[in-house]
N, C-alpha and C positions, 0 to 999 in steps of 0.2 A: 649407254650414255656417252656423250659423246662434247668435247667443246664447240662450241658454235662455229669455227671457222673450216674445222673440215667437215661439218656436216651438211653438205653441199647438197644444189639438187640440180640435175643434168638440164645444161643448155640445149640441148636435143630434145629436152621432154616437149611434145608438142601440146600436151594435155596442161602443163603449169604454164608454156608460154601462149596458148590459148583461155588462161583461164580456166580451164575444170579442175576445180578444187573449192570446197568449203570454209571456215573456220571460226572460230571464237575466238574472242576475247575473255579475261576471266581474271577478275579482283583478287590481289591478294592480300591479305591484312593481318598482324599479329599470327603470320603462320600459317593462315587460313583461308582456303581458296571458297570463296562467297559462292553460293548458287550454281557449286559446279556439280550437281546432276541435271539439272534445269538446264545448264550450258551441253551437258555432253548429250544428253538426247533431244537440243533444236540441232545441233552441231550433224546427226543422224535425219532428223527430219529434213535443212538444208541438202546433205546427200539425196536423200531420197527425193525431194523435190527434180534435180538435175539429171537422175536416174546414174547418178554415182554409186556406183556395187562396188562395196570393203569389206572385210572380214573382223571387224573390230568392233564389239562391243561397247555400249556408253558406260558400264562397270568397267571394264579392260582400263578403257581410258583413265574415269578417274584415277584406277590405280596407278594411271602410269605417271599421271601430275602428282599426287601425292610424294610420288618418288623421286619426281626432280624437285621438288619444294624442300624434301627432306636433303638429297644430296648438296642444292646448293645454299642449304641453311636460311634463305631468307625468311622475314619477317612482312615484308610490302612487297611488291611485284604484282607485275600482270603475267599472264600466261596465255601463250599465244598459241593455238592449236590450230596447226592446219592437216586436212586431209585431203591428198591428189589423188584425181582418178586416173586409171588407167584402161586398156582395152578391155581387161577381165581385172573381176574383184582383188584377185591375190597379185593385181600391179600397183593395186591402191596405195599411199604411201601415206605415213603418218607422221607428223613432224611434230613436236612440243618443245617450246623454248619461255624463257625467263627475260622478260623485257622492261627497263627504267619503268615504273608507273608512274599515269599524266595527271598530273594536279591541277586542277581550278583555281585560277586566283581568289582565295577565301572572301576579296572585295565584291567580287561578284554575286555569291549567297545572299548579298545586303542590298545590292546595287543591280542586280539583273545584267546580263550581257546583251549586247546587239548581234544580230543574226542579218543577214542579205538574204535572195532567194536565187533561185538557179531553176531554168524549166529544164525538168528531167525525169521519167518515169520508167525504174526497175521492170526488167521483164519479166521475173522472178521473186514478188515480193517476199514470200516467207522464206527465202532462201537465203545464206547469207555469204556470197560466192566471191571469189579470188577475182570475177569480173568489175573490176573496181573505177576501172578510170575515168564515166563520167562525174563519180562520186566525187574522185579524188580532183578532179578539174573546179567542180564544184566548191570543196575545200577549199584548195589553193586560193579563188578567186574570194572566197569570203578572207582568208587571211590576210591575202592583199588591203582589203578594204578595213582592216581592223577588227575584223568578227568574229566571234568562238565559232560559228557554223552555219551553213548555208542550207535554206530549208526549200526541200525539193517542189515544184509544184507541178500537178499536173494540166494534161492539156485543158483541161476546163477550169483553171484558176485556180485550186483548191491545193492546200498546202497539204502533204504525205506525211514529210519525216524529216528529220534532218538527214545528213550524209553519213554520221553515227549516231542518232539520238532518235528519240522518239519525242513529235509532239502532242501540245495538249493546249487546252485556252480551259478558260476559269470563269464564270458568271454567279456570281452570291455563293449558295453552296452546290452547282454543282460543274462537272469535271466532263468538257467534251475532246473528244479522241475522234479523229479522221478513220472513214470505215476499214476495218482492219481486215479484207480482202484486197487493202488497196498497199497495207505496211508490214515489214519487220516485225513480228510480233515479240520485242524487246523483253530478255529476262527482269530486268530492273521493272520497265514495265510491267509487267504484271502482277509484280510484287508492289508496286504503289499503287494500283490500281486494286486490286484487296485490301491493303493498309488504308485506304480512302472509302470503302465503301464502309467499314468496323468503323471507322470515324462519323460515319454518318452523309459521309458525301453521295450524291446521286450521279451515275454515269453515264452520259449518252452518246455513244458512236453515231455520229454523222458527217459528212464534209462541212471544211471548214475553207472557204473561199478564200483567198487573200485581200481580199475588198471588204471583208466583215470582220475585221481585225478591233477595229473600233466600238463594235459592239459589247465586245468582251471586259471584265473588270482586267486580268492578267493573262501569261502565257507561259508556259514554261517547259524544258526538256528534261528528259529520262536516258542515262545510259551507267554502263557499267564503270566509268570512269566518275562521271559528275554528279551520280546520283541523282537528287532533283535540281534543277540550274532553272531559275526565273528567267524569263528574258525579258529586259528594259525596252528594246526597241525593236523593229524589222525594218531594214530600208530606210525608210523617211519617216514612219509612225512609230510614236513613241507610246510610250503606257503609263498610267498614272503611278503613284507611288506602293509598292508590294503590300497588296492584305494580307487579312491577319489570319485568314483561313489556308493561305499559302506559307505562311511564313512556319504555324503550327504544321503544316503537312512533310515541309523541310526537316523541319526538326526533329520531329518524331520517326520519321525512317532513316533517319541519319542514325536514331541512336537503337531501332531495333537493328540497324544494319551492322553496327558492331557490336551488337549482344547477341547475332545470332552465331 
């Protein structure tokens, strides 16, 4: 273990400054890193998508967050895991560090956030790669405009993902998700997406146009940081006021999320 400032990674690596390299993200709360076997074997599937060969185990791993959690005594934190390929497996390199965690403005759980859109489509959806930058372009330009996040669409109109989050639209009781060949297959995801169907809710994977926005009662994202996050508006359309099927589905993973 090491402090974050010398632990440096080589300006020469052509493999980190081209992007090969995986990582997660990973909740921490009263001590306890959330859904981190679920994180350390997509964290292996992203490798394997890439055909990035490591030597490092998804048990290895969690041990080894456990251990900086424990060393640097926190109670909240994210933890940020990255793993760089190299020419052969044993150049693989494995980084884990302990980063500020990013809060939602609590107004927003009540209020729904506004989102922009960005035409952009991952070449790599289940992968979740160091290749970042039109994500991060995408970002940027939603933050500019005021937005918690920019939702990616592809070239036939139909909205993905967000740039971190997963979406989702809302009609009476049930819950549609953009075909998941086409996204991120988000850990939070798919923990609300179990927690929703025990509830009773129905799920139907289909695209989801960005012209059909209106159709829907609400909409809302999924991620490791925001949990469930309603969204008020996209662009120029706005949504009518949060039901009550959404408001119950907030609440209720909020509070298995810190009782697990």
């Amino acid at each position: 273990m090491l402090p974050i400032a010398p632990a440096t990674v080589l300006v020469a690596s052509i493999e980190y400054s081209y992007g090969y390299g995986v990582y997660e993200t990973i909740r921490v709360s009263h001590g306890i890193a959330r859904f981190v076997d679920e994180h350390c074997r997509r964290l292996d599937l992203s490798a394997q998508a890439i055909g990035l060969e490591h030597g490092y185990q998804p048990s290895e791993i969690e041990q080894y967050i456990t251990d900086i959690i424990t060393a640097n005594e926190v109670e909240t934190c994210n933890i940020k895991v990255l793993l760089i390929g190299g020419k052969a497996a044993a150049d693989a390199e494995l980084y884990i560090l302990c980063l500020a965690p990013y809060f939602v403005e609590r107004k927003l759980y009540k209020t729904g956030c506004h989102c922009t859109t960005y035409e952009y489509e991952r070449v790599y959806p289940h992968a979740k790669t160091l290749n970042m930058l039109p994500s991060y372009l995408a970002y940027r330009d939603a933050a500019k405009n005021g937005a918690h996040d920019s939702l990616l669409i592809n070239r036939r109109g139909e909205i993905t993902e967000g740039t971190r989050s997963n979406f989702f639209t809302l009609k009476d009781n049930t819950i549609y998700s953009p075909p998941e060949e086409d996204i991120l297959l988000g850990v939070t995801r798919d923990h609300v997406l179990k927690l929703a169907k025990e509830q009773g809710f129905e799920i139907v994977h289909r695209p989801i146009p960005l012209d059909s926005l209106s159709s829907y009662d609400a909409a809302f994202l999924t991620s490791t940081s925001a949990k469930i996050l309603p969204i008020r508006s996209v662009n120029d359309f706005t949504f009518g006021e949060l039901t009550l099927p959404l408001r119950n589905l907030i609440h209720l993973f909020s509070a298995m999320h810190e009782s697990n």
